[in-house]
C-alpha positions in Angstrom: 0.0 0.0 0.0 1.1 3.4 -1.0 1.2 6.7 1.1 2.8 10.2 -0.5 5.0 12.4 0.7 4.6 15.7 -1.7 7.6 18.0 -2.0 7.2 21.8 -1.7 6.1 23.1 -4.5 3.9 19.9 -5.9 1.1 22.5 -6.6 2.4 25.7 -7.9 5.4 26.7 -9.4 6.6 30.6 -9.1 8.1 30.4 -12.4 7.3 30.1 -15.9 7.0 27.1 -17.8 10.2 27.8 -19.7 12.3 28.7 -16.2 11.9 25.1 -15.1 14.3 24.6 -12.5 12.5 25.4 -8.5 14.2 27.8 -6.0 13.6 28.3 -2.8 10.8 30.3 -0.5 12.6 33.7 -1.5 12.8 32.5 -5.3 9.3 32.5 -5.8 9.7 34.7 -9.2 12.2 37.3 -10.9 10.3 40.1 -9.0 10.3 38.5 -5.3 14.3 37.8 -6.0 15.0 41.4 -6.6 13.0 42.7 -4.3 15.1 40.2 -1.4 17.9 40.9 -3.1 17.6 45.0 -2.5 16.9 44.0 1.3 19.5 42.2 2.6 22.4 43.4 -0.7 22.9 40.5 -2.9 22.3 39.6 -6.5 18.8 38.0 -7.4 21.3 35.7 -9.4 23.4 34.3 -6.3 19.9 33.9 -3.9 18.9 31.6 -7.1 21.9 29.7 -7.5 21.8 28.8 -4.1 17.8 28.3 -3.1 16.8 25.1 -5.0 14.2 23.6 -2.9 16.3 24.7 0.0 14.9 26.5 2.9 15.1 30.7 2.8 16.6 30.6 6.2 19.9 27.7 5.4 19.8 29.9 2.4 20.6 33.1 4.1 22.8 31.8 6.7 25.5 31.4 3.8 24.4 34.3 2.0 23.3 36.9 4.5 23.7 36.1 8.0 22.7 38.7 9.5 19.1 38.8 8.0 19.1 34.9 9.0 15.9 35.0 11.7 12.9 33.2 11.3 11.3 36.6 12.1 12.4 38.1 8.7 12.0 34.9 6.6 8.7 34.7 7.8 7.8 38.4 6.6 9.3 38.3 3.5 7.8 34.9 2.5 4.3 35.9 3.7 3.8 38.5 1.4 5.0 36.7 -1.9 1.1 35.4 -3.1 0.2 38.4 -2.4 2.5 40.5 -4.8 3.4 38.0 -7.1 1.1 34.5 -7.0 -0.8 36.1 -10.3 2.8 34.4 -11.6 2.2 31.2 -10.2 1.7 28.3 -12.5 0.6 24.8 -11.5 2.5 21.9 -12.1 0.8 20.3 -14.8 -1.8 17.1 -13.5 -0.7 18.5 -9.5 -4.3 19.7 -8.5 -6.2 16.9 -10.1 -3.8 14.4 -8.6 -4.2 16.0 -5.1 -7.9 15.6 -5.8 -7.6 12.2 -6.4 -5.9 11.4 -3.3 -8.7 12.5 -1.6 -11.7 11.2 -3.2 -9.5 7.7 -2.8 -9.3 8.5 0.6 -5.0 8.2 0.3 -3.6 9.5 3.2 -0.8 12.5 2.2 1.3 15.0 3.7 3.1 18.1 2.7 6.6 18.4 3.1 8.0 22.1 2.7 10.8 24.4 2.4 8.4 26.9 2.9 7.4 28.4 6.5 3.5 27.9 7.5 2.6 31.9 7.1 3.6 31.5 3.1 1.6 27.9 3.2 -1.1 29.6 4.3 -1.4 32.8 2.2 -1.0 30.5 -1.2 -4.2 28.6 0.8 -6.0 31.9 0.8 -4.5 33.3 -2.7 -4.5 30.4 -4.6 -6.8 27.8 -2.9 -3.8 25.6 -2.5 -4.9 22.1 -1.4 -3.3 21.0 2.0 -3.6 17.7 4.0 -6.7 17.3 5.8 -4.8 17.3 9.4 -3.1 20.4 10.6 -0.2 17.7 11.9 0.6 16.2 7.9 1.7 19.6 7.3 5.7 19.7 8.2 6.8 23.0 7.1 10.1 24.9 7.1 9.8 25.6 10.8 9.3 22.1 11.9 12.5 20.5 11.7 16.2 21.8 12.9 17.8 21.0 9.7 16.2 21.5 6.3 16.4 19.8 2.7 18.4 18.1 1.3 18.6 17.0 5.2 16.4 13.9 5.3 14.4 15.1 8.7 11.7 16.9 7.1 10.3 13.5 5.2 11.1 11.5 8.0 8.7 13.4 10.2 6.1 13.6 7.4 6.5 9.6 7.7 6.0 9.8 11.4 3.4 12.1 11.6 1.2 9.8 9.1 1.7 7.0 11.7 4.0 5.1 9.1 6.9 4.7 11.6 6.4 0.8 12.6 4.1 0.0 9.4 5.4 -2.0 6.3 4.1 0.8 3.1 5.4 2.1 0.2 6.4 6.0 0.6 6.5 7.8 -2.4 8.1 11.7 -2.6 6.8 13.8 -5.0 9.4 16.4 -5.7 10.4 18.9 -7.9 14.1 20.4 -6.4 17.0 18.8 -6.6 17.5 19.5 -2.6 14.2 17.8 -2.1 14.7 14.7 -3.9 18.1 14.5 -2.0 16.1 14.3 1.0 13.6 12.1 -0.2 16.1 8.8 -1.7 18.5 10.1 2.0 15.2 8.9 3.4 15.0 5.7 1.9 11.8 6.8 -0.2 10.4 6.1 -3.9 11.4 9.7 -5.4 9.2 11.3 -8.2 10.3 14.5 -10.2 7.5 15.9 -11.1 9.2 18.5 -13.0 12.8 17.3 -14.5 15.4 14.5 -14.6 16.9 15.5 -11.5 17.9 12.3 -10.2 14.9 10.8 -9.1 13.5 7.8 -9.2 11.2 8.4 -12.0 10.1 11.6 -14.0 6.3 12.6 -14.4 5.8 15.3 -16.4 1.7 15.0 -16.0 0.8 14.0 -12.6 -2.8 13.6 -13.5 -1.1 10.4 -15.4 -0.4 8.6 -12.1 -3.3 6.9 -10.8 -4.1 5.3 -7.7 -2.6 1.1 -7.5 -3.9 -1.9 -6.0 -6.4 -0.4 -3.7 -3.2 1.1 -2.2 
């Protein structure tokens, strides 16, 4: 029997469809990265290089340690659906998947770089689909070290009561930090958005359908 694990960003994107690779929290789009990048004095191009699927605050600790609280993550994340989720795209098949999941009654948790006030304004912005208890969502603030650290999907397994329980785990993932964490787990690792070393690629992920009653 199956149970999913979904990366960060299984839902929306902040990029275009031809800017393909996922950043981090603070990477959301072109305009969030500059506008970061004015605050704490560093180029858009070296928060990019060095947020893939990582989490905004392990990203400024290298970058810009001084602006490294979760107090200033947390308000620069928050307000990025607001100025710029009208870029947001969704990962092609990701919201009828999720939707699948649920009328199968498959239990799923979300996994995320992302602190829980940005979770929650995509929620409101964008209706972003979430697990249906509070405790399936491990966010950014949740574990001490961050993907591609394996912690955050090892507590998504514990937290869907998987610890002592022979399943399947499958990681959906779109960042080549997440999918580190994922297979450092010892999980089945989906890309859902390139060949970034994961167990398999999806580029539709309405394609993937529910298996053996699992």
């Amino acid at each position: 029997m199956r149970r999913f694990l979904t990366g960060s960003s299984l839902t929306w994107t902040g990029r275009s469809s031809t800017q393909q690779k996922r950043s981090s929290s603070i990477g959301q789009s072109k305009r969030s990265l500059e506008t970061v990048g004015k605050r704490i004095n560093v180029n858009p191009r070296v928060i990019l290089e060095m947020s893939h699927g990582r989490r905004s605050l392990d990203v400024l600790q290298v970058i810009a340690p001084d602006f490294a609280t979760w107090d200033f993550v947390r308000s620069i994340e928050s307000v990025i659906p607001v100025n710029h989720g009208h870029l947001a795209k969704e990962i092609p098949g990701a919201i009828d998947f999720l939707s699948a999941l649920a009328a199968h009654s498959v239990p799923w948790a979300l996994v995320t770089s992302s602190t829980l006030p940005l979770v929650q304004q995509w929620r409101e912005t964008r209706n972003l689909a979430l697990p249906t208890a509070p405790k399936l969502l491990v966010t950014a603030e949740s574990v001490e070290n961050g993907k591609p650290d394996p912690a955050a999907y090892v507590l998504g397994r514990e937290r869907l009561g998987l610890v002592d329980e022979q399943f399947d785990i499958l990681v959906i993932e779109d960042s080549p930090a997440g999918i580190a964490a994922g297979k450092a787990a010892g999980y089945c690792v989906v890309d859902a958005r390139l060949d970034l070393a994961g167990s398999a690629v999806a580029e539709d992920l309405a394609k993937y359908e529910r298996e053996g009653g699992g």
